[in-house]
C-alpha positions as CSV (number, residue, x, y, z in Angstrom):
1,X,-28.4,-65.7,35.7
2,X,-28.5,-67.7,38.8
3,X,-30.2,-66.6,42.1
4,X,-26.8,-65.7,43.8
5,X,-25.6,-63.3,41.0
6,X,-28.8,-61.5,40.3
7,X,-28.6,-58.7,43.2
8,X,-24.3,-58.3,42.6
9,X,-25.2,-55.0,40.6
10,X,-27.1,-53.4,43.3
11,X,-24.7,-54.8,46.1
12,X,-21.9,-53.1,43.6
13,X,-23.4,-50.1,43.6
14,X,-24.6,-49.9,47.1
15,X,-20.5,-49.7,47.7
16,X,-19.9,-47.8,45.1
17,X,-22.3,-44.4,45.6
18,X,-20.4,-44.0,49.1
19,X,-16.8,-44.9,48.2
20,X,-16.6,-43.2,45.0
21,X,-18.9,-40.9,43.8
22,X,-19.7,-38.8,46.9
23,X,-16.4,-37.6,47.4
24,X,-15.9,-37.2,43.8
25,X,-18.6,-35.0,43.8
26,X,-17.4,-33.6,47.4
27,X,-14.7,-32.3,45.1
28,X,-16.0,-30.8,42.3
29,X,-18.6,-28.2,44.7
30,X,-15.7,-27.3,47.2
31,X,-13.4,-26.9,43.8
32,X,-16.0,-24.9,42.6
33,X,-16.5,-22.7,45.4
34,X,-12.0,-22.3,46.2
35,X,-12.5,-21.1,42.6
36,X,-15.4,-18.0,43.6
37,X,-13.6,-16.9,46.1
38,X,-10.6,-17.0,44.7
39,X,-11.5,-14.6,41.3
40,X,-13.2,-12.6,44.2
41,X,-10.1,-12.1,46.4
42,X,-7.9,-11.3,42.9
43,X,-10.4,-8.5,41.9
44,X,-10.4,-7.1,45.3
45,X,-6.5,-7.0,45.4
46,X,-6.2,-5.4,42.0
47,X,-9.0,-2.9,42.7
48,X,-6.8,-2.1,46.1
49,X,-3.9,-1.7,43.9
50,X,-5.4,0.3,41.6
51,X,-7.0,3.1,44.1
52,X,-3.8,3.0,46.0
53,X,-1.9,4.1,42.5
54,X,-3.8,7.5,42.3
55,X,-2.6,8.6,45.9
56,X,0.2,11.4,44.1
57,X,2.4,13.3,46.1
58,X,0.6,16.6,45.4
59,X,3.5,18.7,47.4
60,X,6.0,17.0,45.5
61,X,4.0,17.5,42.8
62,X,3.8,21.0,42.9
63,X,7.4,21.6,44.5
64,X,8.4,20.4,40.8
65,X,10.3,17.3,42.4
66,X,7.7,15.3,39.2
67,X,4.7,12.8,39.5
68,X,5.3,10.2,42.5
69,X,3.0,8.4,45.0
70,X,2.3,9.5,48.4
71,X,3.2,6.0,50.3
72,X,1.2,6.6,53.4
73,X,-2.1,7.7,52.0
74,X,-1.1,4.7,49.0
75,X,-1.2,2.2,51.8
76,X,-4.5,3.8,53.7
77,X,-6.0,4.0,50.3
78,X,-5.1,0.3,49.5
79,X,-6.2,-1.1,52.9
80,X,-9.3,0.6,52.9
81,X,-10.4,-0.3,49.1
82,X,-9.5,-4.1,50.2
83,X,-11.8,-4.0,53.2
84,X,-14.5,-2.8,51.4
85,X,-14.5,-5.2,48.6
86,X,-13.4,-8.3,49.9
87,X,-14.1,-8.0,54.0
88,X,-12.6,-11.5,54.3
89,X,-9.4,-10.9,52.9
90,X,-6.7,-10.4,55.1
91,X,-3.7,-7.7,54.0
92,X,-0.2,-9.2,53.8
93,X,1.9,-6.4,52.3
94,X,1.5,-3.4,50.6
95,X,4.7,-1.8,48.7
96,X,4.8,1.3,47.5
97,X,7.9,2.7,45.1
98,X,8.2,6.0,43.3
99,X,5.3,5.1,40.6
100,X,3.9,1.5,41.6
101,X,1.6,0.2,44.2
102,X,2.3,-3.4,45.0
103,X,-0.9,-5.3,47.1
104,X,-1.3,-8.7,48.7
105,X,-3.7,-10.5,50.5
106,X,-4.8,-13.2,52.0
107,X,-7.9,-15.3,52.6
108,X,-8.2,-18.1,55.0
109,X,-11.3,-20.2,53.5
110,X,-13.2,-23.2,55.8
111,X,-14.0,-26.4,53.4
112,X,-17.1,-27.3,53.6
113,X,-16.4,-30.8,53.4
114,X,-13.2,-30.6,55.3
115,X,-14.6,-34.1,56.5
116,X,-14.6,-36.0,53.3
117,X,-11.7,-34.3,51.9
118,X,-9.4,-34.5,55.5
119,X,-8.9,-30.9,55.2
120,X,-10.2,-28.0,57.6
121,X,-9.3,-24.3,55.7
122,X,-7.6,-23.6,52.6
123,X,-5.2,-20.3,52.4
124,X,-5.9,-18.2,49.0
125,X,-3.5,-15.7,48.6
126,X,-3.5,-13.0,45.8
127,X,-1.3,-10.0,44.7
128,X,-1.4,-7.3,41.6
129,X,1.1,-4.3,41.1
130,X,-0.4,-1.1,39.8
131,X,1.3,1.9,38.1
132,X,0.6,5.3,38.0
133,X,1.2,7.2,34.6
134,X,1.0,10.5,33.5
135,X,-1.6,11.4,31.0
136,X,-1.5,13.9,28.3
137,X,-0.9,17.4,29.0
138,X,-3.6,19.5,27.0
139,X,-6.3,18.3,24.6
140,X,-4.9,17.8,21.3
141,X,-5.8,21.2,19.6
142,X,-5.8,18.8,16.5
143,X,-8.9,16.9,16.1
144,X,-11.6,18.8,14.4
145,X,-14.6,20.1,16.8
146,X,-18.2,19.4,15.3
147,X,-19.9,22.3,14.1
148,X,-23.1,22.1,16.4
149,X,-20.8,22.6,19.2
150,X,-20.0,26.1,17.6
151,X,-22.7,27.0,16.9
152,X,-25.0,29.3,19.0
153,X,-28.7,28.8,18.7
154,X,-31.3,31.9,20.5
């Protein structure tokens, strides 16, 4: 090797480690980190969703007009479940139909290497429909009760 090609390694990896690699690795953190929050903003829209489904109509329940949601307390119930899981997370919408609950959100997210990547935020947006069903009407008289529970010890 001759005296003017024995430092070209280090010289190409001197350019390398700044051009390449850093951002590369830039990438893969702040792709890491988009990813937390957003599985964190998609539970906390489909926990929303899913409180906001048991808000029935009790006085059309009991009127006998059948098993509907209540769409204002639905829409308290869903923006008060959001800002207790994910305080971030901005509500969009939340639609509310005869037996479904409809949430979405929102979250504006600062990248950390906005600087490297020539990007300031990100916007994650998330949304999940919930339905409300009616269960059974009586335990089925069916299935066969275990003796002990019969049974009276003194």
């Amino acid at each position: 090797m001759t005296p003017a090609r024995s430092g070209q390694a280090l010289v190409t990896f001197a350019l390398l480690l700044p051009l390449v690699l850093l951002p590369v690795a830039a990438y893969a953190v702040q792709a890491a980190l988009l990813s937390e929050r957003d599985a964190l903003l998609q539970a906390a829209v489909a926990r929303a969703a899913e409180d906001a489904a048991q808000a029935v109509d009790v006085g059309a329940l009991r009127a006998g007009a059948g098993l509907r949601l209540d769409p204002v307390t639905a829409a308290a119930t869903a923006k008060a479940a959001l800002e207790g899981d994910d305080p971030h997370a901005g509500l969009r919408s939340v639609l509310v139909g005869p037996l479904t609950v409809t949430v979405s959100a929102e979250d504006r997210v600062a990248l950390g290497f906005g600087g490297l990547l020539r990007a300031g935020a990100v916007t994650l947006r998330a949304a999940a429909t919930a339905r409300l069903a009616a269960g059974y009407r009586s335990p089925s008289s069916r299935l066969p009760l275990p003796c002990r529970s019969l049974s009276m010890t003194g």
